[in-house]
N, C-alpha and C positions, 0 to 999 in steps of 0.2 A: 498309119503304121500299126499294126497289131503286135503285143506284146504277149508271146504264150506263156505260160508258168509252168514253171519245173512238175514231172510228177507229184500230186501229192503225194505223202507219206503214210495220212489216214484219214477218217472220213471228215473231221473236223475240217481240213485243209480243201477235201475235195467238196462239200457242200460250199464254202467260201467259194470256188472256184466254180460254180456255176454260172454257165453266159458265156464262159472269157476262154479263151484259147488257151487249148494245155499242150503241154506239149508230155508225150509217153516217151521214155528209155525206156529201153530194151533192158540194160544191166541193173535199174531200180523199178522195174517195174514188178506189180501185185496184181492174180485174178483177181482181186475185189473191185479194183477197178474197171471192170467191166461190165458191174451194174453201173454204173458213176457214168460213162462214156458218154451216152446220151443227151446228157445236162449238160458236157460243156459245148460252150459258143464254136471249135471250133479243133479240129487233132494235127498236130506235127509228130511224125514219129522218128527217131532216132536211134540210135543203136546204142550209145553211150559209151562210147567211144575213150571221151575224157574221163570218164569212171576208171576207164582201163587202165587209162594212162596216170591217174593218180593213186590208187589201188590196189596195179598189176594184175587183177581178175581179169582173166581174158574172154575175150566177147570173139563168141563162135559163129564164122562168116553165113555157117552153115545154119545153125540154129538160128539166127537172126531172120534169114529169110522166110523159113519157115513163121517166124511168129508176125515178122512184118507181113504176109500177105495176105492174113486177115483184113488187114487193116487199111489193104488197097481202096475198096468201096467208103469208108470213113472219114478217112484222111485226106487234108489238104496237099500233105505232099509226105514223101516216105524218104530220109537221108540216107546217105549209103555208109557203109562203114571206112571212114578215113582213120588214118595212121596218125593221130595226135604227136608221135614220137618224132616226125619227121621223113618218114619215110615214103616219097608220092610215089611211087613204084609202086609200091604194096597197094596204097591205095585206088592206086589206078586198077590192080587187078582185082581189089573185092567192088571196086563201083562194074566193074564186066560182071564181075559173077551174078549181082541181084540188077538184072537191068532196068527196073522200073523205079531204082533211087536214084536220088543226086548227088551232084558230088560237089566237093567244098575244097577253093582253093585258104591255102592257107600262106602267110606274109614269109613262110619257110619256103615257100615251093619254087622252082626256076619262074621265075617270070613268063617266061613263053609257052608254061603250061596254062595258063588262063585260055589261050586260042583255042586248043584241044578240048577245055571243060566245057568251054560255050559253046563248040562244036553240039558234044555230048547234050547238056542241057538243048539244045535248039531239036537234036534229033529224040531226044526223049519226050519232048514238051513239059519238061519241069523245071522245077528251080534251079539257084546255084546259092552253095552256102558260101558263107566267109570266115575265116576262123585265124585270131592270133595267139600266136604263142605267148608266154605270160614273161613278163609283166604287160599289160595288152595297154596301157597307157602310153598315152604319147606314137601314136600310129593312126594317128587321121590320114598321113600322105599316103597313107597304103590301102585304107579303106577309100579315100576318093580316087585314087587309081583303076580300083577295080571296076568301083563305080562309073567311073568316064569311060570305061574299054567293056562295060557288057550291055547289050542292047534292051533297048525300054521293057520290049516283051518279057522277061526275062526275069521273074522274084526272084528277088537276092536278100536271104535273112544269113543276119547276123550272128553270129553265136556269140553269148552274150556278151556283145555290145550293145546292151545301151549306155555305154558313154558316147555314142555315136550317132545317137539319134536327130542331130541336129543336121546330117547329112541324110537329105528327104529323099535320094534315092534308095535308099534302103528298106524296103518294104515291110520287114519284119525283123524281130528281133527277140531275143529268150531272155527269163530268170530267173536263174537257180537259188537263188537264194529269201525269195518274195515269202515261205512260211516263217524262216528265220529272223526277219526284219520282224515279226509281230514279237514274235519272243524280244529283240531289243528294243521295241516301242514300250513294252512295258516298264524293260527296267530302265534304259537309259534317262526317262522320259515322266519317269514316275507316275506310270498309268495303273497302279497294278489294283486300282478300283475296276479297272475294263479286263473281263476275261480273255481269253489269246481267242476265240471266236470272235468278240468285238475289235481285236486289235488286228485279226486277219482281214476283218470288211475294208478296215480304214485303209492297210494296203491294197487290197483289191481297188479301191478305186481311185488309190493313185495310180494304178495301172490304165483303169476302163479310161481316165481323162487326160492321159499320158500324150495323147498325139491333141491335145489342145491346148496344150503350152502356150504362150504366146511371145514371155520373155526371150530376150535375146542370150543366145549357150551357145554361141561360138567359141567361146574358152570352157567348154563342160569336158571337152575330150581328155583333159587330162585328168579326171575324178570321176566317178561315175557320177550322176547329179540323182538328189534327195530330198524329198518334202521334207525331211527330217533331220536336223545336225547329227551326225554321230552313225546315221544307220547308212549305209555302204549301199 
């Protein structure tokens, strides 16, 4: 299971993130990052959708594609712009409009759209995202759901969920918050002899050794789970 990381914010973050799978927004995204691209292990691109939706900065169905198709030859897979807010309608017509993204059912959607998306992903040859509305804890039954009704071929990343990585059909998964955790490694943890570049590696490879857990996290679904007390 590969874990991408949110865009860095600067280079500090983006040399840490060398190797390992990034993932680019469209709505936090920086040209600087475009020297950077090369080093990482591996690109998801996104529109940022959820920026929109906590923010209200609207992400332009139109501008998006234009920037996503650079990034056709690069990237792993290119997301389409869904309606965080709830709205599959909308979303159905901006995943038509850029047809070389995916599209992400979400625990809001009619149930009977999942047929339609797998439809869609099986004719595009790409992923399918999954994405819950917040509080996202305590919603395994809907992530295994998905999971039992969309075919093997078929990547299915999480949006961040990793509270959910103990459900191995899920191929990948994001997070947005892995520069932040080094900022509370130092204080919660009283590292603050280690600079936030050494405290970025330490996370970084809780990420690279993430799919070699071995303990049993059948009950992780309701917290996200932490090498660390305290860090989320």
């Amino acid at each position: 299971m590969d874990v991408y990381l949110a865009s860095p914010n600067n280079q500090v973050q983006a040399a840490a993130a060398i190797d390992m799978p990034v993932l680019f927004s469209f709505a936090c995204y920086s040209p600087w990052l475009d020297s950077y691209q090369q080093s990482f292990g591996k690109l998801l691109i996104d529109s940022g959708a959820y920026s929109e939706f906590t923010s209200g900065k609207k992400v332009c169905v139109e501008s998006y594609a234009d920037w996503s198709c650079k990034w056709k030859q690069h990237a792993e897979a290119i997301a389409g712009v869904d309606d965080i807010a709830g709205d599959w309608r909308k979303s159905l017509r901006n995943y038509n409009a850029i047809p070389y993204t995916f599209p992400t059912i979400h625990d809001s959607d009619p149930p009977e759209l999942l047929r339609d998306l797998v439809d869609m992903c099986i004719e595009r040859k790409t992923w399918l995202g999954l994405g819950l509305t917040l509080p996202r804890q305590g919603k395994e039954n809907f992530v295994r759901w998905v999971c039992d009704n969309v075919p093997e071929k078929i990547h299915i990343h999480g949006w961040a969920c990793r509270a959910y990585t103990s459900i191995r059909r899920l191929d990948s998964v994001d997070s947005t918050n892995w520069w932040r955790d080094a900022f509370a490694l130092r204080v919660k943890h009283e590292l603050s002899h280690l600079t936030y570049a050494e405290c970025l590696e330490i996370i970084v490879k809780r990420y690279k050794r993430w799919d070699r857990i071995v303990e049993d996290r059948k009950s992780s679904t309701n917290c996200e789970p932490s090498l660390f007390d305290g860090i989320e």
